[in-house]
VEXDREN-2710 file (C-alpha; in Angstrom, 1 decimal):
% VEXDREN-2710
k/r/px/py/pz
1/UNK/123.7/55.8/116.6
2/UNK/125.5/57.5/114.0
3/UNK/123.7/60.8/114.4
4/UNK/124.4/60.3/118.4
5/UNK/127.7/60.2/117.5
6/UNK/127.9/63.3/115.7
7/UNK/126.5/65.1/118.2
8/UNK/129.0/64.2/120.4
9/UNK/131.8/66.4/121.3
10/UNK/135.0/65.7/119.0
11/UNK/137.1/63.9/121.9
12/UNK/134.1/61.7/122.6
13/UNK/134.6/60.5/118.7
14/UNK/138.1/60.7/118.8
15/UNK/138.2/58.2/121.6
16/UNK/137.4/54.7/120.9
17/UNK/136.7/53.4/124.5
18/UNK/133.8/55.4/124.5
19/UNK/132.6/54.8/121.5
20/UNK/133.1/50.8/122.4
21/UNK/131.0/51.3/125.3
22/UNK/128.8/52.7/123.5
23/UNK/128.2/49.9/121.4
24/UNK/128.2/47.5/124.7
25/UNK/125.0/49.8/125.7
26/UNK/123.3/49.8/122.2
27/UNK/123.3/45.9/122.6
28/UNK/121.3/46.5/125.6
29/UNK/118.4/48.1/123.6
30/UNK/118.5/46.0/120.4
31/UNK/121.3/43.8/119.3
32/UNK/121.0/43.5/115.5
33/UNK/120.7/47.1/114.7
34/UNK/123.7/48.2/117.0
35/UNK/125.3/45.1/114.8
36/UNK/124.4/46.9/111.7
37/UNK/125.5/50.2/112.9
38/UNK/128.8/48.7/114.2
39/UNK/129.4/47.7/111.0
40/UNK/128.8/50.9/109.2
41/UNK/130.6/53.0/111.6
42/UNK/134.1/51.0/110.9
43/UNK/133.3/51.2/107.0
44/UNK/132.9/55.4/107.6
45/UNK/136.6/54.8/109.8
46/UNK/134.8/56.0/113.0
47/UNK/136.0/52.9/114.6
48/UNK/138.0/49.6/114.0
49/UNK/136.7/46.6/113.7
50/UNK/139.5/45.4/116.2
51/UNK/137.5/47.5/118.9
52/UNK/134.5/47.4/117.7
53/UNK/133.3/43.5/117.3
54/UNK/134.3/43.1/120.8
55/UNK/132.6/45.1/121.6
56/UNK/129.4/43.8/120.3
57/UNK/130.1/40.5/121.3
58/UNK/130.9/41.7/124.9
59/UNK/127.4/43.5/125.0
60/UNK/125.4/41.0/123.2
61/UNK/126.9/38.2/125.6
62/UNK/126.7/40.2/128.8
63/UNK/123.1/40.9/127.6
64/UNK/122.3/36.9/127.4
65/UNK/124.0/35.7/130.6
66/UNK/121.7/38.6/132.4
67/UNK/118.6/37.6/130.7
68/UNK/119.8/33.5/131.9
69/UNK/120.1/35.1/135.4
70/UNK/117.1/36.9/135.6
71/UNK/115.5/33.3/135.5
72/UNK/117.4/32.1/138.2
73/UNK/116.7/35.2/140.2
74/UNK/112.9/34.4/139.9
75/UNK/113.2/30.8/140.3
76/UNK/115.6/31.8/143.7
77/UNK/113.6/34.1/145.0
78/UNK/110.1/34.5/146.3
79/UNK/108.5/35.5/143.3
80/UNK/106.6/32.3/142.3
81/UNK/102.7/32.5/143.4
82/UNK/101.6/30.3/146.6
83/UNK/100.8/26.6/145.6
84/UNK/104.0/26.4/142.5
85/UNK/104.7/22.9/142.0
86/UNK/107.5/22.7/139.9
87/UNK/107.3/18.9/139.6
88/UNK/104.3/20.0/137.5
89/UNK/106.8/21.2/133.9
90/UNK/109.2/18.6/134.9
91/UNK/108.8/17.3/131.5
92/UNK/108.7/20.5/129.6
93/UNK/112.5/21.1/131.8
94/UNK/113.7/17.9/129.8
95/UNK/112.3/18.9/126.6
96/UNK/114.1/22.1/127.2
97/UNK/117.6/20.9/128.4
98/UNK/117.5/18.1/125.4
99/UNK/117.3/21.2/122.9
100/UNK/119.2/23.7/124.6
101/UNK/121.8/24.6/121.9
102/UNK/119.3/23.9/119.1
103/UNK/116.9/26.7/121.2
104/UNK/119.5/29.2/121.4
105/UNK/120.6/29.2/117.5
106/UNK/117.0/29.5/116.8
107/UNK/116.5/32.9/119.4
108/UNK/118.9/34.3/117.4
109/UNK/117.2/34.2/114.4
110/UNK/114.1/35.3/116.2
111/UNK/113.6/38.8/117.1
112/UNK/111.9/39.3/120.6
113/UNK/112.0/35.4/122.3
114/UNK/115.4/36.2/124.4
115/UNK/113.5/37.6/127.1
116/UNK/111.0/34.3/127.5
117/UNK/113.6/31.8/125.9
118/UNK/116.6/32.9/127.9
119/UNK/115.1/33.4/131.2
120/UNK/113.1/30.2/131.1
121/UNK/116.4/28.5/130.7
122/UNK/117.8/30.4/133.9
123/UNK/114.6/29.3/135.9
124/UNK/115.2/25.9/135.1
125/UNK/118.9/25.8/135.9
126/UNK/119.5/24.2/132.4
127/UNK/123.3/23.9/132.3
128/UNK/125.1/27.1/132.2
129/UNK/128.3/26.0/130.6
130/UNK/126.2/24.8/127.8
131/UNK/123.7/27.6/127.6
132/UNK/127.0/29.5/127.2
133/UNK/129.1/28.0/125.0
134/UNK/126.1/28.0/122.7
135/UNK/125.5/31.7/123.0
136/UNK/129.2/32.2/122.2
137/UNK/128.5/29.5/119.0
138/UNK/125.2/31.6/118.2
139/UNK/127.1/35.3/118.5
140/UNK/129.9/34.0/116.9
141/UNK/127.9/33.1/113.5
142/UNK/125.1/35.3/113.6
143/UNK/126.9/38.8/115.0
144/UNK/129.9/38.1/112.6
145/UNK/128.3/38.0/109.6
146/UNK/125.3/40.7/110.3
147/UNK/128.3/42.8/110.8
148/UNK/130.2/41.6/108.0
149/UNK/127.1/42.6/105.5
150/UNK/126.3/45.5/107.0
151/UNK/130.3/47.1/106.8
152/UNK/130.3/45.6/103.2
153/UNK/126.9/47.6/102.8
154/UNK/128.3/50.7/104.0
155/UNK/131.7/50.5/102.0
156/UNK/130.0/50.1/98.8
157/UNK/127.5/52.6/98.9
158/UNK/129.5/55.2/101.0
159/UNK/129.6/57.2/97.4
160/UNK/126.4/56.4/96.1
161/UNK/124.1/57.3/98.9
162/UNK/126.2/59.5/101.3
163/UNK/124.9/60.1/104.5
164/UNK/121.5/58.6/103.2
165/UNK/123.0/54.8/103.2
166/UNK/122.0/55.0/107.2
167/UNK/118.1/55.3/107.2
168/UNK/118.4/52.8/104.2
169/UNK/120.7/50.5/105.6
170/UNK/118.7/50.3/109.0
171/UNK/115.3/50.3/107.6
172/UNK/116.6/47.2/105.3
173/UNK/117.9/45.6/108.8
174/UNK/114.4/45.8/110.5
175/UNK/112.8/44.5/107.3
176/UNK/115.1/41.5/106.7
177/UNK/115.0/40.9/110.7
178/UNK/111.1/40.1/110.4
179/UNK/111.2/38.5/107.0
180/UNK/113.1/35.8/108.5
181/UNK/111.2/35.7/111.3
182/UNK/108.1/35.5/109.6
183/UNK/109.7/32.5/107.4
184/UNK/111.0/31.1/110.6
185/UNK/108.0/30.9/112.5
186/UNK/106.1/29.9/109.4
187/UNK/108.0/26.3/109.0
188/UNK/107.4/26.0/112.9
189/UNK/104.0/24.2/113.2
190/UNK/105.0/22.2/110.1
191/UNK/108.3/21.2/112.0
192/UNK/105.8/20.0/114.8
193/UNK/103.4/18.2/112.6
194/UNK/106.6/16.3/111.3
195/UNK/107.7/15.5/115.0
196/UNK/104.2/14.2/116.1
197/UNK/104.2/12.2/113.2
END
């Protein structure tokens, strides 16, 4: 994003509405790294953080509430194949709506299940007002301090590693993302074992 940035004209940098919606987009195509860049663009001074953690919260949200609609959309629509009985995952609706909040902490911490996890909850009509005072809960704690580490990273080795702190910074992100993912989904059969027994 950084090197986008640069190769913008200087008004486009200068401004930081665009830069802002900017961000909003990059949440579109992958929410913790546009984090992590946020939060070494405001340690270089490209950008506040008054502007831009609003931003990321703003896309990140907007990005959540489409992916809760998108399951609505399919359940609404004529999408389902000839025969659906929904009757049929009645059960697996109230094992859902009982862990709604629960679910969306943990698809935060999990790269890659909003698309299934979200929408499912749309196509259920879980609660909404719960589904998104959660995600505000979730993007609140997870956003804020992923961008919190990542400006801290960036103001500390802004003369250590120069312009090199960027590769480093991201490739670190994408590491750290699937190390807790792995450890995540690692303690989730024994979790299960536990609740059976």
């Amino acid at each position: 994003m950084h090197a986008l940035l640069a190769a913008w004209p200087p008004a486009a940098t200068e401004d930081p509405w665009l830069i802002a919606l900017a961000i909003i987009a990059a949440t579109f195509v992958h929410e913790d790294i546009a984090t992590v860049t946020t939060g070494m663009l405001v340690a270089d001074g490209v950008i506040g953080a008054d502007i831009a953690l609003p931003a990321l919260y703003i896309g990140i949200m907007a990005g959540d509430v489409a992916l809760y609609g998108l399951g609505r959309l399919i359940a609404l629509g004529r999408f389902l194949p000839n025969g659906w009985d929904g009757a049929r995952f009645s059960a697996l609706k109230a094992w859902l709506g009982q862990r709604l909040v629960a679910g969306v902490l943990m698809v935060r911490f999990l790269p890659g299940l909003r698309l299934p996890a979200y929408s499912t909850y749309g196509f259920f009509a879980l609660p909404f007002r719960r589904f998104a005072i959660a995600v505000v809960f979730a993007v609140s704690l997870w956003t804020t301090g992923l961008f919190y580490l990542a400006y801290e990273f960036g103001d500390l080795t802004a003369h250590w590693l120069g312009i090199l702190r960027w590769p480093v910074m991201i490739s670190a992100a994408i590491v750290a993302l699937f190390g807790v993912e792995r450890i995540v989904r690692s303690r989730l059969p024994a979790a299960a074992e536990d609740a059976r027994g």
